[in-house]
C-alpha positions in Angstrom: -2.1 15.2 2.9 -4.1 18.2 3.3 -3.1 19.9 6.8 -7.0 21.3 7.1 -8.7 17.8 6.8 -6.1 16.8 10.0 -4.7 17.3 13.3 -1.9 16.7 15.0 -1.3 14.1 18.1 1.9 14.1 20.1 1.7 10.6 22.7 4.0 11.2 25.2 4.2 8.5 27.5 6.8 9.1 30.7 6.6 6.0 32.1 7.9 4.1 29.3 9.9 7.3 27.6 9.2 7.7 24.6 6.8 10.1 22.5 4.8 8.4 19.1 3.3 11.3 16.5 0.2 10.1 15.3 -1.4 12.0 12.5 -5.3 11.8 12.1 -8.0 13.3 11.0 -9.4 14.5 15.2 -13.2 14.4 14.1 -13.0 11.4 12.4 -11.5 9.8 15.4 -14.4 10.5 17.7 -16.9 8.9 15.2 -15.4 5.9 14.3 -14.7 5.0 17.9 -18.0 5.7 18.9 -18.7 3.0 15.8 -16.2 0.5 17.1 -17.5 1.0 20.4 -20.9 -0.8 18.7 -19.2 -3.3 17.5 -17.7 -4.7 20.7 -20.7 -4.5 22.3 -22.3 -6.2 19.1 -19.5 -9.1 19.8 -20.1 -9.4 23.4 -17.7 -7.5 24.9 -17.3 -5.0 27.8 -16.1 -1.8 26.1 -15.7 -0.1 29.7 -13.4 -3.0 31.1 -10.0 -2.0 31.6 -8.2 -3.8 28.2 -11.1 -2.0 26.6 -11.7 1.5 27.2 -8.8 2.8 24.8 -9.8 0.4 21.9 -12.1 2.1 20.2 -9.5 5.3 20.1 -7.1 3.1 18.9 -8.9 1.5 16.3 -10.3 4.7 15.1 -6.8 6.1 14.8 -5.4 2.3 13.2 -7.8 2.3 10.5 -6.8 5.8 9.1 -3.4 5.1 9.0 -4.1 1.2 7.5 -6.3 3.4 4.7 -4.3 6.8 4.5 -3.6 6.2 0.7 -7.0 7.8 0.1 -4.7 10.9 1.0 -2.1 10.6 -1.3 -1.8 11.5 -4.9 0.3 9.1 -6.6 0.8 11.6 -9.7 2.1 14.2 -8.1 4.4 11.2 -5.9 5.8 10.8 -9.4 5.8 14.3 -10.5 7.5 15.6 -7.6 10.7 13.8 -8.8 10.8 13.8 -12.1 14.0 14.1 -14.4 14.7 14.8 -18.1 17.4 11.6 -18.6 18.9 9.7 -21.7 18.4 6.7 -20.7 16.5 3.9 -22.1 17.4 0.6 -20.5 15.3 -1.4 -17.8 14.7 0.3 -14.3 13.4 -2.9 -11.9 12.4 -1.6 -7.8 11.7 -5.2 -6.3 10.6 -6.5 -3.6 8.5 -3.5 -2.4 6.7 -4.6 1.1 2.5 -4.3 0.4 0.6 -4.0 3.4 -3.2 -3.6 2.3 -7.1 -4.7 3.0 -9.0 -6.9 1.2 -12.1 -4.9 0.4 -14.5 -7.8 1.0 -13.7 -8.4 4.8 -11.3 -5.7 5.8 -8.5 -8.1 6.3 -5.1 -8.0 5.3 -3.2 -9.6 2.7 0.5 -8.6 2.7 3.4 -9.4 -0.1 5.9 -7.8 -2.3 5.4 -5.9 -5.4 8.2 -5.8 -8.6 7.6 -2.9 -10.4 9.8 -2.0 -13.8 9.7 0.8 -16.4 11.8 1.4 -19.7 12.6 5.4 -19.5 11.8 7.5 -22.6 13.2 10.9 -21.7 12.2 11.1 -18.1 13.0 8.9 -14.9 11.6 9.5 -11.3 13.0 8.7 -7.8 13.4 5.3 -7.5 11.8 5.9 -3.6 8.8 7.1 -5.4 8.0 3.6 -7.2 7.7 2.7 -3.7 5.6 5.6 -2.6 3.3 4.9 -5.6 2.8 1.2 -4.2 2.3 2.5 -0.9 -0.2 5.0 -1.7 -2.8 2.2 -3.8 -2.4 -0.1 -1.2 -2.7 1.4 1.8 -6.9 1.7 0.8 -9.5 -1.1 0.7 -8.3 -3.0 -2.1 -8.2 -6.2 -4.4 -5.1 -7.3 -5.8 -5.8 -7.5 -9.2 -7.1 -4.0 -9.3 -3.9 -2.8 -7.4 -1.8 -4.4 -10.2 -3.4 -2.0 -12.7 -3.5 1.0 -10.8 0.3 1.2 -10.5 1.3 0.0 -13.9 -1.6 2.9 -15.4 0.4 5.7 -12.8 3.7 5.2 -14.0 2.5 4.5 -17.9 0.5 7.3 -17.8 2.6 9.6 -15.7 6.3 9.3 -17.3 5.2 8.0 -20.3 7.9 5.5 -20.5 8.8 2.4 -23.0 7.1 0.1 -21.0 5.8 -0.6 -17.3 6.0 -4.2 -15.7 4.3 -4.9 -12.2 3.9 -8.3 -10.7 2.4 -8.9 -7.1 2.8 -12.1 -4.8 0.9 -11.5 -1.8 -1.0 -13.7 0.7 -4.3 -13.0 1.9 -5.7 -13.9 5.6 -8.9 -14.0 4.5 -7.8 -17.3 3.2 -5.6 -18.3 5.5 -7.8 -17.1 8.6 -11.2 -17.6 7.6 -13.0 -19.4 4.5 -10.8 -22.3 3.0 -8.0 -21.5 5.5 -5.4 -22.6 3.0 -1.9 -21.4 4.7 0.1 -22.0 2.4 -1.2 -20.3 -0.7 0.4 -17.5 -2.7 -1.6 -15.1 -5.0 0.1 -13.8 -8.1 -1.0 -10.9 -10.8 0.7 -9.3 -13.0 0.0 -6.5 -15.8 2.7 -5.2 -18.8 2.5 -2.0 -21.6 4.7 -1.4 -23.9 7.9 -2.9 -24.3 7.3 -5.9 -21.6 4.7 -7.0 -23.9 7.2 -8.8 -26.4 8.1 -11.9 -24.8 11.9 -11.3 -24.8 11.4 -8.2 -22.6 9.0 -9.9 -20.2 11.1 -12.9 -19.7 14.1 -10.6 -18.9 12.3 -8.8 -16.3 10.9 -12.5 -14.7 14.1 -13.5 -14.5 15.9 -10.1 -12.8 13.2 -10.5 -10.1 13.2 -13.9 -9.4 17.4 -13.6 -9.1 19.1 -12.7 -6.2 22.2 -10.4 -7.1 22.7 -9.2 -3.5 
């Protein structure tokens, strides 16, 4: 994140001792409340009642954190650990906690991502897959175009043998609104390379679906 575009909060509450560093962008904060303030008077509410009058602020300051992945650069994620290594076998990070917004109606749908890649001549910190995740979803996002935009990173980043990504996530604006189906589960997935030939896919199915731990 660039340190011009933001500024520094320190929360220090004595009463219940503890102190919370928020990071936001100050300006940004002040105009999105005053938006949010609209839009709970647009819903009926009294935005100067006492549950109230820290909302907007809050909000304003939730939202940038809920969308911070327009900050990041999930290249340079990779690139920042990236290693000249001989090996050429399958690297699977699993279960990778997604916490995103559907960009129709700003709700969230939440799930787990699976991401594999074959090496050819360079790995990367396996906390970085992760980071990569984290910096697509944390924007608005659907999750089929969140699929792609992970396995195109790491394809076209480290240029490995092969990149496999599957997503199983549930959406509230299914469960919430709409159908209101509870109980369903959405799944994409997107290969290159090597996880194209059956053999290859079905072993990384199987690794992901298997519990070893």
């Amino acid at each position: 994140m660039s340190s011009s575009k933001e500024s520094f909060s320190l929360d220090h509450d004595a009463n219940e001792g503890y102190e919370k560093v928020d990071l936001y962008n100050g300006e940004n904060v002040k105009k999105l409340a005053s938006h949010y303030s609209g839009i709970l008077e647009l819903i009926g509410e009294d935005v100067h009642r006492e549950g109230l009058t820290k909302t907007p602020e809050r909000v304003a300051k939730s939202i940038q954190f809920l969308t911070h992945g327009y900050q990041l650069d999930p290249v340079e994620i990779l690139n920042s650990a990236k290693f000249k290594e001989d090996y050429r076998e399958m690297v699977i990070v699993k279960d990778i906690e997604i916490y995103s917004l559907c960009e129709h109606h700003m709700i969230p749908f939440i799930g787990k991502a699976h991401v594999a890649y074959i090496p050819n001549g360079y790995i990367t910190g396996l906390s970085k897959i992760a980071r990569v995740v984290d910096a697509f979803s944390r924007r608005l996002q659907v999750q089929e175009r969140l699929t792609t935009q992970i396995k195109d990173c790491i394809q076209d980043t480290l240029k490995p043998l092969g990149v496999a990504v599957v997503i199983e996530a549930q959406h509230l604006c299914m469960m919430m609104r709409g159908v209101q189906k509870q109980n369903s589960v959405t799944t994409t997935s997107d290969f290159t390379g090597a996880f194209r030939k059956d053999e290859t896919r079905q072993e990384f199915i199987h690794l992901i679906g298997t519990q070893l731990h």
